[in-house]
VOBA-1610 file (N, C-alpha, C; in pm, whole numbers, padded with zeros to 5 digits, always signed):
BEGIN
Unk+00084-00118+00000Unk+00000+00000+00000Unk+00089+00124+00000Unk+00057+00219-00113Unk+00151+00360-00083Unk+00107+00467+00015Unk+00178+00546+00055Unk+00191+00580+00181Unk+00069+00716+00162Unk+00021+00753+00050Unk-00105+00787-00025Unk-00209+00739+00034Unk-00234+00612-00026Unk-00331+00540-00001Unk-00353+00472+00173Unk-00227+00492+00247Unk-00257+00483+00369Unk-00332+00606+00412Unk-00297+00721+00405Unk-00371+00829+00467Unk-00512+00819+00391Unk-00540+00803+00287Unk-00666+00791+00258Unk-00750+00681+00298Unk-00693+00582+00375Unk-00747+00451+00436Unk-00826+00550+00594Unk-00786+00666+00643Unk-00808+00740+00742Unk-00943+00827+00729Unk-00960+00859+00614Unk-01024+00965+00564Unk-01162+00958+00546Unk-01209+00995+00616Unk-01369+01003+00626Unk-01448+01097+00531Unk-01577+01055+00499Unk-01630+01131+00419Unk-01645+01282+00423Unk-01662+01289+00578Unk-01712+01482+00603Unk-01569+01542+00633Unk-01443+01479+00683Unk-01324+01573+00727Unk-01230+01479+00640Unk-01114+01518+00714Unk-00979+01548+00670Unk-00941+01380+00756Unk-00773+01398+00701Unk-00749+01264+00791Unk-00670+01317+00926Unk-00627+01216+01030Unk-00543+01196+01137Unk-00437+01300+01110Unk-00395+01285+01042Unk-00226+01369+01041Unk-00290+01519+00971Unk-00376+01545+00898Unk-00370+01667+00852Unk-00484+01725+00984Unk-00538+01634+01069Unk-00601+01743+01177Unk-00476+01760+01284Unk-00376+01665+01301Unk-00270+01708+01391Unk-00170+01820+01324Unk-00168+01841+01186Unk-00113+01916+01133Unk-00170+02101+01158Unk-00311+02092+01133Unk-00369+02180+01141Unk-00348+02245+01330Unk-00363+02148+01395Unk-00339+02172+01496Unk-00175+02236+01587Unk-00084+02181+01480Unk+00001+02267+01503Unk+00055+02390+01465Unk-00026+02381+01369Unk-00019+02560+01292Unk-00112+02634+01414Unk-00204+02600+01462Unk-00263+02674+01586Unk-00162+02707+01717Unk-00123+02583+01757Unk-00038+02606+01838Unk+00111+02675+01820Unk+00140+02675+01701Unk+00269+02784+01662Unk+00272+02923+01688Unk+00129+02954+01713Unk+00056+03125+01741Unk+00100+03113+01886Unk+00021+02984+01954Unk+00015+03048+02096Unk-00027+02923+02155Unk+00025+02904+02294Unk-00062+02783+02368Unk-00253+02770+02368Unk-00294+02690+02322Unk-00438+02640+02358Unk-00443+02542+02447Unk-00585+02525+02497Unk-00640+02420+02583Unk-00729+02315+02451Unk-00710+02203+02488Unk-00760+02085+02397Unk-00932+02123+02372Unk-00997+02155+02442Unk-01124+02224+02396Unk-01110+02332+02321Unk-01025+02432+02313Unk-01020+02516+02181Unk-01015+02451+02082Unk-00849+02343+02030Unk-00806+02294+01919Unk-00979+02223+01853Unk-01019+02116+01956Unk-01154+02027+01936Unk-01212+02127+01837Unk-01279+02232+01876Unk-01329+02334+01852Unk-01314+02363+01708Unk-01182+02388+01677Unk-01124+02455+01579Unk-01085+02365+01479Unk-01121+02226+01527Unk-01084+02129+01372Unk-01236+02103+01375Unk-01332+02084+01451Unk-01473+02111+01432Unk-01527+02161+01337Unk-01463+02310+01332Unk-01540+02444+01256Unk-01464+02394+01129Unk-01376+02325+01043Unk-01267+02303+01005Unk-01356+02189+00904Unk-01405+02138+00972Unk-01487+02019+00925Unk-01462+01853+00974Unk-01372+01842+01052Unk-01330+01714+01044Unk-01414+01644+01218Unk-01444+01520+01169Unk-01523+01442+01268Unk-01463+01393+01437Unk-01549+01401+01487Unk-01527+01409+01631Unk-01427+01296+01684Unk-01417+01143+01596Unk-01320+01023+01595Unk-01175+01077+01560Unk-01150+01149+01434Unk-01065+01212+01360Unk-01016+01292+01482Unk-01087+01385+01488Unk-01048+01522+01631Unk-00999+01471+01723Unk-01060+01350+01858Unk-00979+01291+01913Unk-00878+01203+01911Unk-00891+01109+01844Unk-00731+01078+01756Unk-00628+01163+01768Unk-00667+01229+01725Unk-00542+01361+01640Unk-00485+01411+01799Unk-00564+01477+01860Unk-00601+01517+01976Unk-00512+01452+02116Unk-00559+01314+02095Unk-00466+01171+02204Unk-00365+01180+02133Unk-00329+01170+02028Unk-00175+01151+01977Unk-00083+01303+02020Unk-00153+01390+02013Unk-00074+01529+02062Unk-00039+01569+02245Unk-00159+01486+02279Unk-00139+01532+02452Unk-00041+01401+02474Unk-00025+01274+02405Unk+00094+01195+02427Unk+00232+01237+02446Unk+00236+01307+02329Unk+00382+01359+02298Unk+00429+01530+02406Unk+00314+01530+02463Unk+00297+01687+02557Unk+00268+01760+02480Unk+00192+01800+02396Unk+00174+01953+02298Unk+00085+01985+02367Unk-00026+01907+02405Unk-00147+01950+02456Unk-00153+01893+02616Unk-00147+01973+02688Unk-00160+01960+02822Unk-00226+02045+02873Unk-00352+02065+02949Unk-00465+02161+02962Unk-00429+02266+03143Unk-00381+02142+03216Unk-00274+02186+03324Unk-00131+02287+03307Unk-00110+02247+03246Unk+00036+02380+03156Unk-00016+02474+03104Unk-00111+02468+03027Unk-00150+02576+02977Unk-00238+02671+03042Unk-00323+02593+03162Unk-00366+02661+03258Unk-00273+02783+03363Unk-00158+02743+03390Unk-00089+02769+03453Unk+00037+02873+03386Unk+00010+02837+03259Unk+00081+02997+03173Unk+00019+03064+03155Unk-00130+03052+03156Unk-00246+03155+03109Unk-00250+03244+03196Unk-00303+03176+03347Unk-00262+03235+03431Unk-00193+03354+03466Unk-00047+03249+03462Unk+00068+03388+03545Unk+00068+03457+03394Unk+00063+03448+03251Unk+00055+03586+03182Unk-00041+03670+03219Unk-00161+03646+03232Unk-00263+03744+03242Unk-00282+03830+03362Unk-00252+03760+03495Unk-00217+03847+03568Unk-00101+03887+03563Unk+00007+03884+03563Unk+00093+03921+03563Unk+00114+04054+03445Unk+00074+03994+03330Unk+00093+04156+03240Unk-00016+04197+03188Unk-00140+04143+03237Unk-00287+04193+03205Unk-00340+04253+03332Unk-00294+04202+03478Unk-00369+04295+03583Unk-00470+04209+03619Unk-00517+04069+03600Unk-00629+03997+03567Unk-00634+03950+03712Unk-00770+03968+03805Unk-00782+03867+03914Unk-00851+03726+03886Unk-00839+03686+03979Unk-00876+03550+04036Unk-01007+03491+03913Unk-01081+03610+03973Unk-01243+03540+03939Unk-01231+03572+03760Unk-01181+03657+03686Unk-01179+03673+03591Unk-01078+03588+03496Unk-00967+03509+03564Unk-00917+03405+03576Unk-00967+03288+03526Unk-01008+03242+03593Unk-01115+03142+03618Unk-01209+03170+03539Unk-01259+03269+03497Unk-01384+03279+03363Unk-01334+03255+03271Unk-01232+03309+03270Unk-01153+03272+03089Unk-01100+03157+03065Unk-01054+03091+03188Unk-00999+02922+03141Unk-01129+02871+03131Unk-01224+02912+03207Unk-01403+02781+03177Unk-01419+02851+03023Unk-01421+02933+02970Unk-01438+02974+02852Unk-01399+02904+02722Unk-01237+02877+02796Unk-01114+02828+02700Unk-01147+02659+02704Unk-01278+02573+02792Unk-01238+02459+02797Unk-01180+02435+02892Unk-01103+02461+02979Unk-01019+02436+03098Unk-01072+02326+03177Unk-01094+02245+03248Unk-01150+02144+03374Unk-01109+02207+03473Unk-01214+02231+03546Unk-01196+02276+03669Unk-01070+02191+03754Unk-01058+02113+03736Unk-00911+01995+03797Unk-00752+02036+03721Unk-00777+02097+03626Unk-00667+02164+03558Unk-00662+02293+03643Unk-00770+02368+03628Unk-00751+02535+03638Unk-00718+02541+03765Unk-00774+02493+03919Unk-00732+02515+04017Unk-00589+02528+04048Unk-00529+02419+04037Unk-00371+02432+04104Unk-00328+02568+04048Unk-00364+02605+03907Unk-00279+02748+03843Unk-00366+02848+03911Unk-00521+02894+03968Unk-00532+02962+04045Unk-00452+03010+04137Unk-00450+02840+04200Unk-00446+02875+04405Unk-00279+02914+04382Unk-00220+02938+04296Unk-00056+03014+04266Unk-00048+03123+04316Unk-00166+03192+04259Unk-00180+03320+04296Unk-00226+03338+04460Unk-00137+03371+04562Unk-00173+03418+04676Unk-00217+03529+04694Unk-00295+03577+04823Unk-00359+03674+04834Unk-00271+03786+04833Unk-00167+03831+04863Unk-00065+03894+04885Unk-00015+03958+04745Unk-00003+03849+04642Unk-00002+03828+04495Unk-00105+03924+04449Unk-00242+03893+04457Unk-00335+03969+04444Unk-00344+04109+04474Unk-00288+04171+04569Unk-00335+04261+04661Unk-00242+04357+04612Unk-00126+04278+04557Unk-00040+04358+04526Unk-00026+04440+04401Unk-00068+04295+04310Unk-00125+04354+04176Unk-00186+04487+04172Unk-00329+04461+04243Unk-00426+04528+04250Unk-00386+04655+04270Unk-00292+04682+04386Unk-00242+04773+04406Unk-00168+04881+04304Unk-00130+04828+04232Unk+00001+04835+04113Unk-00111+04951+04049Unk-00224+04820+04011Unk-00331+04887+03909Unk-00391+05042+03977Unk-00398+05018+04056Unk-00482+05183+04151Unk-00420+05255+04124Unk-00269+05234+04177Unk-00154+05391+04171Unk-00129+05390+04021Unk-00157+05338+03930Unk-00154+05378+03792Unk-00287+05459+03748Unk-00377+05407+03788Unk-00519+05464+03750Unk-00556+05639+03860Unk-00514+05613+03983Unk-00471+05744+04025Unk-00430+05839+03958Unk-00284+05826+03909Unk-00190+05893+03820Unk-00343+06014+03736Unk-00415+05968+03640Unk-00476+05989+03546Unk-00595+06044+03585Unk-00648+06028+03727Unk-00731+06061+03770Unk-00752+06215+03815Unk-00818+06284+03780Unk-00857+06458+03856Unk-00811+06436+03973Unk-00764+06534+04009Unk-00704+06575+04162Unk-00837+06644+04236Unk-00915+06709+04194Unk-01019+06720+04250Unk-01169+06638+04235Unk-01139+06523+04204Unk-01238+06441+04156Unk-01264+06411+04362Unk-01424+06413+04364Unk-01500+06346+04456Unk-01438+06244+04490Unk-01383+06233+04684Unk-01345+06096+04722Unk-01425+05961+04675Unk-01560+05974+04734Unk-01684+05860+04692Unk-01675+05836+04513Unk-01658+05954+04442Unk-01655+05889+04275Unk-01529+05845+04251Unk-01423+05884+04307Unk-01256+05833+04298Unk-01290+05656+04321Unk-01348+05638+04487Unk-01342+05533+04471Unk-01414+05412+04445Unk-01576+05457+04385Unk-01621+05410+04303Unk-01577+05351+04183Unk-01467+05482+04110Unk-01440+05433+04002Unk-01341+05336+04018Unk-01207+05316+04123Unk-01129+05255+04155Unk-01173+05154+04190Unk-01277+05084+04253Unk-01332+04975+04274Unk-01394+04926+04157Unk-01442+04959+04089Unk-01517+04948+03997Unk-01376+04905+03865Unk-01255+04949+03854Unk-01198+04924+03792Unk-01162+04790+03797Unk-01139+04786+03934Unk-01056+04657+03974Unk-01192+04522+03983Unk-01277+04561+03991Unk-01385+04469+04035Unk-01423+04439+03795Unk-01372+04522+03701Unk-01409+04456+03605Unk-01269+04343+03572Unk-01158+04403+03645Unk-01023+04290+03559Unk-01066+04167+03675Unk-01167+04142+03763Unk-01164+04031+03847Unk-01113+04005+03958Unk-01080+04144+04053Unk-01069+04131+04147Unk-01183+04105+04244Unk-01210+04032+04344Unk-01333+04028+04486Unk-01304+04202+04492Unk-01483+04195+04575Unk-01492+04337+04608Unk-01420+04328+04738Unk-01416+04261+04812Unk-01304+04295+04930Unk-01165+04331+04885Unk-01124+04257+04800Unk-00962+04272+04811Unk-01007+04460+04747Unk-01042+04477+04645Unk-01073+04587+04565Unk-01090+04696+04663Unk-01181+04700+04794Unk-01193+04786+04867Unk-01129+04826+04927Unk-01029+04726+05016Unk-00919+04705+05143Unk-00822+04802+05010Unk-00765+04749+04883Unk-00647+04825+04814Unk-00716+04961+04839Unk-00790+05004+04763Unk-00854+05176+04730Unk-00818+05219+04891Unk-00901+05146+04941Unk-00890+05230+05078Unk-00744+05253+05119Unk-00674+05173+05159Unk-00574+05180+05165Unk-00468+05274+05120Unk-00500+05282+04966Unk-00392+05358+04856Unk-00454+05457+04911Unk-00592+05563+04884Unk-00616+05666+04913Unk-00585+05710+05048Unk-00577+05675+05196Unk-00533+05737+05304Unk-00376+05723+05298Unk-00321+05667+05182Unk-00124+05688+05171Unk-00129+05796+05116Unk-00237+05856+05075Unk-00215+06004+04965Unk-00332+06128+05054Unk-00342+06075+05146Unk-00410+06197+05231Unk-00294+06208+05322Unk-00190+06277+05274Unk-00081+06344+05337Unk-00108+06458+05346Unk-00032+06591+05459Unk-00060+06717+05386Unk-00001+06720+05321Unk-00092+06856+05209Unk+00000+06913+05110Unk+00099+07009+05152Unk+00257+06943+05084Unk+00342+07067+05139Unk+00346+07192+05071Unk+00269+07208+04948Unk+00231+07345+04926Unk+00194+07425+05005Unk+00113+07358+05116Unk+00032+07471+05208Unk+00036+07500+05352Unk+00154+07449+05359Unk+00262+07460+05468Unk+00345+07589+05431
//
């Protein structure tokens, strides 16, 4: 049999074969890490059958390409780390991405509260910066909570930072000294 006619021994009527959905799949992953429910997804829309997809699929998390735990756990520390992203917003985007809750946890619970708080922090005294100097305490920290409460921070941690940051900046002014 030529090595032709083997891949077409694979080939189902509605998709593609074994190797050209693992193929396709690594042109995805050359962009950027996915979770195995994206790729599924994306040889889905692609056309190729759900036998084909997992196949392709088990042969890639064999070799490690696809590991939903790793990728949980880079998603993670990128997004908070250079997105500002908390916990809960975290956690929305890996259930989004496919993630298993048995994957996504361990790359959560990384992030300590301290981790968090600190972030958070980071984000305020930047958003300060930009903020009116005579802007209303109550709308200052409305909006400051409100910032931090859309990247996914808890409203506690969100409150404890604002509060916090704002009585480090109720210093007097030495202008008026």
């Amino acid at each position: 049999m030529a090595a032709g006619s083997e891949r077409d021994a694979e080939r189902t009527p509605q998709g593609g074969t074994v190797e050209q959905a693992k193929e396709a799949c690594l042109r995805l992953l050359a962009v950027r890490a996915r979770s195995r429910a994206e790729l599924a997804q994306r040889l889905a829309a692609k056309g190729y059958t759900a036998d084909i997809t997992d196949r392709a699929l088990d042969r890639l998390a064999e070799v490690g390409l696809i590991d939903d735990a790793a990728f949980a756990e880079q998603w993670v520390h990128s997004r908070h780390t250079f997105s500002g992203k908390g916990k809960q917003a975290l956690a929305q985007e890996l259930r989004r991405k496919g993630v298993a809750q048995v994957d996504a946890a361990p790359a959560l619970e990384a992030i300590t509260f301290d981790d968090e708080a600190a972030r958070a922090t980071d984000l305020v005294r930047r958003k300060l910066r930009t903020l009116p100097r005579d802007l209303d305490r109550d709308k200052t920290i409305r909006r400051l909570v409100g910032m931090l409460a859309r990247r996914g921070y808890s409203q506690s941690t969100a409150f404890a930072v604002v509060k916090a940051e704002l009585a480090d900046r109720n210093l007097p002014d030495p202008d008026l000294n």
